[in-house]
NUZAPA-815911 format. One line per 4 residues: number of its first residue (from 1); their letters; for each residue x, y, z of C-alpha. Coordinates in nm, 4 decimals, always signed. Layout:
// NUZAPA-815911
NUM	A	X/Y/Z | ...
// end
This chain:
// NUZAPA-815911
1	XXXX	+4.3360/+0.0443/+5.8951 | +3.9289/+0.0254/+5.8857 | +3.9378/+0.4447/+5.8549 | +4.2142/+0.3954/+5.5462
5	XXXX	+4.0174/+0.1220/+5.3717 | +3.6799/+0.3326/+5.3864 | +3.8717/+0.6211/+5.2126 | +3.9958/+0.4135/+4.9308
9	XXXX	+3.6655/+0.2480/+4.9154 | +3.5030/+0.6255/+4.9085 | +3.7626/+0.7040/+4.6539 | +3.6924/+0.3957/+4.3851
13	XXXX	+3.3296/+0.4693/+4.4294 | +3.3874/+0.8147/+4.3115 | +3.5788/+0.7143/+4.0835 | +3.3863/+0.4564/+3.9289
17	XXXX	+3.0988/+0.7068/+3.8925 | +3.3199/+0.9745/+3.7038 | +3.4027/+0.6962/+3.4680 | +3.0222/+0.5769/+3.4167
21	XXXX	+2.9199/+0.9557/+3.4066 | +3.2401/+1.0572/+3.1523 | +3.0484/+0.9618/+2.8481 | +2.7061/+1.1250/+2.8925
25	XXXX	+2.8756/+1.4506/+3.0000 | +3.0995/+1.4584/+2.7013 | +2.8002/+1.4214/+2.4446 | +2.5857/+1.6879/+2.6316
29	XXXX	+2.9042/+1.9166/+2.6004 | +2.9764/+1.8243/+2.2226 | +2.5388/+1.8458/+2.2078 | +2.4908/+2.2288/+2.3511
33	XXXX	+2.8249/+2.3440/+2.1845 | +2.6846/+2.1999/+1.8146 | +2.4358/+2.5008/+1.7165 | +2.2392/+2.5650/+1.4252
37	XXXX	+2.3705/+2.3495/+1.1401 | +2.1604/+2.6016/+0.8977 | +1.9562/+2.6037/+0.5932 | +1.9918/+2.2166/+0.3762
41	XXXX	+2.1263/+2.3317/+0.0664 | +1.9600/+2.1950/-0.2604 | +2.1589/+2.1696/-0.5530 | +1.9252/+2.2639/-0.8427
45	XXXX	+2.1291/+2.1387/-1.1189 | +2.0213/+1.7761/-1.0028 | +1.6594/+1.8803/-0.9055 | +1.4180/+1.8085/-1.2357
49	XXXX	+1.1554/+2.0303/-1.3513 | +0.8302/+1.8984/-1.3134 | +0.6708/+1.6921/-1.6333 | +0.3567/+1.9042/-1.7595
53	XXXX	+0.3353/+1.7375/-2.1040 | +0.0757/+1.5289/-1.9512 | -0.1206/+1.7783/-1.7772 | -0.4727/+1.8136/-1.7721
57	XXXX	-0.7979/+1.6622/-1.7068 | -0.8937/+1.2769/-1.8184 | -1.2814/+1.1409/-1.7728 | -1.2118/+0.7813/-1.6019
61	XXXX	-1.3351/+0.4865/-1.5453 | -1.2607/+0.2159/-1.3032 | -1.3428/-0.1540/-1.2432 | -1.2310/-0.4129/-0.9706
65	XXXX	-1.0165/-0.6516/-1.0855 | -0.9697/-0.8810/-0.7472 | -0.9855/-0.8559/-0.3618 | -0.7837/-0.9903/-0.0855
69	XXXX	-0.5131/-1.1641/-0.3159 | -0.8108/-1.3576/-0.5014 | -0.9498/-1.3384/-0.8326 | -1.3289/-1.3436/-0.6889
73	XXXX	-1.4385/-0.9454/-0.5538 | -1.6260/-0.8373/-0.2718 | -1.8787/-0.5528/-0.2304 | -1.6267/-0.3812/-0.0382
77	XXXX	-1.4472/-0.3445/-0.3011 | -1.7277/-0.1757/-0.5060 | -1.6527/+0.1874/-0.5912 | -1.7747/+0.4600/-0.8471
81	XXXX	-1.4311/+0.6069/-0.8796 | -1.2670/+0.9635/-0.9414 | -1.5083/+1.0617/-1.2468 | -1.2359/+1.3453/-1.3379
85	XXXX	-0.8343/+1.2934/-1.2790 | -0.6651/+1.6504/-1.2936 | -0.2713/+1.6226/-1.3402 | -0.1116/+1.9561/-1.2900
89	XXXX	+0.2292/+1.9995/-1.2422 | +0.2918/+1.6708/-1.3432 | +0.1313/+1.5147/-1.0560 | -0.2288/+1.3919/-0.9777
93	XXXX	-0.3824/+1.2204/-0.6824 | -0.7039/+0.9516/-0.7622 | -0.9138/+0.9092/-0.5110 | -1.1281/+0.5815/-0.4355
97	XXXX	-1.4332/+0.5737/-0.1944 | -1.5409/+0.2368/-0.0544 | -1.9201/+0.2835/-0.0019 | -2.0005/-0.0365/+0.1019
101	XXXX	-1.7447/-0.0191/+0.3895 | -1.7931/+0.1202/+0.7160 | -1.6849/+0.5109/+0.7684 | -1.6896/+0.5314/+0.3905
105	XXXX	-1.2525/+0.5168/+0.3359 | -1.1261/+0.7015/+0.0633 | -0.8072/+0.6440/+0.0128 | -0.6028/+0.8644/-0.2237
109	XXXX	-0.3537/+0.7598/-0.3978 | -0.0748/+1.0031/-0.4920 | +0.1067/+1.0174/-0.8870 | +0.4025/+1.1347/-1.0427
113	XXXX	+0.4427/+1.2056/-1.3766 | +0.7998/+1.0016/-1.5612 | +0.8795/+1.2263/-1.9100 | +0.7782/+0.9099/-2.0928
117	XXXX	+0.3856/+0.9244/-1.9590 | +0.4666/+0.6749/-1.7123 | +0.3307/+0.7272/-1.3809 | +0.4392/+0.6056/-1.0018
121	XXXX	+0.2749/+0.7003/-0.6544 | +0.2708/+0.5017/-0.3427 | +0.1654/+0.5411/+0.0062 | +0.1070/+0.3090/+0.3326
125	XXXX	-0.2205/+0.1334/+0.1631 | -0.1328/+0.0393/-0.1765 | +0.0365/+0.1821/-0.4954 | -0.0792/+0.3173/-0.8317
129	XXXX	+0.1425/+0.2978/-1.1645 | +0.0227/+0.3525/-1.5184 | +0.1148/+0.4987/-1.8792 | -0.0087/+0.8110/-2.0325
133	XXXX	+0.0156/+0.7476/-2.4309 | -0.1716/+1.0415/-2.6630 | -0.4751/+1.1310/-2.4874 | -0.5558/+0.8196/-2.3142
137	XXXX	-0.4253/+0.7158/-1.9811 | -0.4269/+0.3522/-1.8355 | -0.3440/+0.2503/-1.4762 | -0.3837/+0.0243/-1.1890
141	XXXX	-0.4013/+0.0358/-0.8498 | -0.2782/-0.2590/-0.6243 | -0.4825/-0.1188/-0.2467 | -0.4654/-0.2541/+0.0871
145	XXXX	-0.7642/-0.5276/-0.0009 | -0.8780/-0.4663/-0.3506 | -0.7278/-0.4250/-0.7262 | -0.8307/-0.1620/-0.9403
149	XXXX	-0.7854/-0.1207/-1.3379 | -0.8786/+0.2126/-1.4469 | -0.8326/+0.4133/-1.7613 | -0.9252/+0.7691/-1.8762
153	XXX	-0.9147/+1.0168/-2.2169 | -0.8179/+1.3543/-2.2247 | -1.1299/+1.6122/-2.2274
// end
C-alpha cells in the first residue's frame, strides 16, 4: 500500500505542475507563432495637412505673470525670453531660460497651429496656448513654477 500511495502521490504532483505550467506554455506557443504584425497603416483621408497660414517669424516679448500658484514672482522666474518665435509648418517651439536658477533650465515648450490661429502644446512641465489674429500673436504659458504672458508681431 505505502509503494501505491507514493505513485499516486508522484502522479498528482505531476499533475498539478502540468496544470500550473498549462497556461504559460500556451501563451509562449500563441507568442513565437504570432510574427510580424507589419507596417501600421495610416489612413490619410483623416490625417490633416499642416496649418501654414500662420507661418513665419514674430519678435516677442515676455513678462512673468506669477510663481508657485501666487500672484507675487520670484527671481527664478526672471527670464529674457525667445526674442524671435519661428512657426513653420504650422508648429513652433518657445523656449524659456531661467538664469537665475541653477544649471540654467530651458524648458521648451512645443506649439501647434488650430486653422483658426489658435495654438496648443504641452509637455511634462507646463503648457502653452495662445491666438494668432493678423500679425500679432498672444499667448501664455502656465510652467512647472512660474506663469508667463507673452505676445509677438509678425516681422
Amino acid at each position: 500500500m505505502s509503494e501505491r500511495s507514493n505513485r499516486a502521490n508522484r502522479y498528482k504532483v505531476s499533475d498539478m505542475l502540468q496544470v500550473r505550467l498549462w497556461p504559460l506554455v500556451l501563451m509562449l506557443t500563441m507568442t513565437a507563432c504570432a510574427g510580424s504584425m507589419g507596417e501600421p497603416k495610416v489612413d490619410t483621408a483623416t490625417v490633416a495637412p499642416p496649418v501654414t497660414a500662420f507661418d513665419g517669424s514674430y519678435r516677442s516679448t515676455i513678462r512673468v505673470t506669477g510663481s508657485f500658484g501666487a500672484t507675487q514672482t520670484t527671481s527664478w522666474c526672471d527670464t529674457p525670453g525667445q526674442p524671435i518665435i519661428t512657426v513653420a509648418n504650422g508648429q513652433f517651439s518657445y523656449a524659456v531660460p531661467h538664469p537665475n536658477v541653477p544649471g540654467n533650465p530651458a524648458p521648451a515648450f512645443p506649439a501647434t497651429m488650430a486653422q483658426d490661429g489658435s495654438f496648443y502644446g504641452q509637455l511634462v512641465g507646463g503648457t502653452i496656448s495662445g491666438q494668432v489674429r493678423g500679425t500679432h500673436m498672444e499667448g501664455s504659458i502656465d510652467g512647472s513654477a512660474c506663469l508667463y504672458a507673452f505676445t509677438g508681431d509678425r516681422m
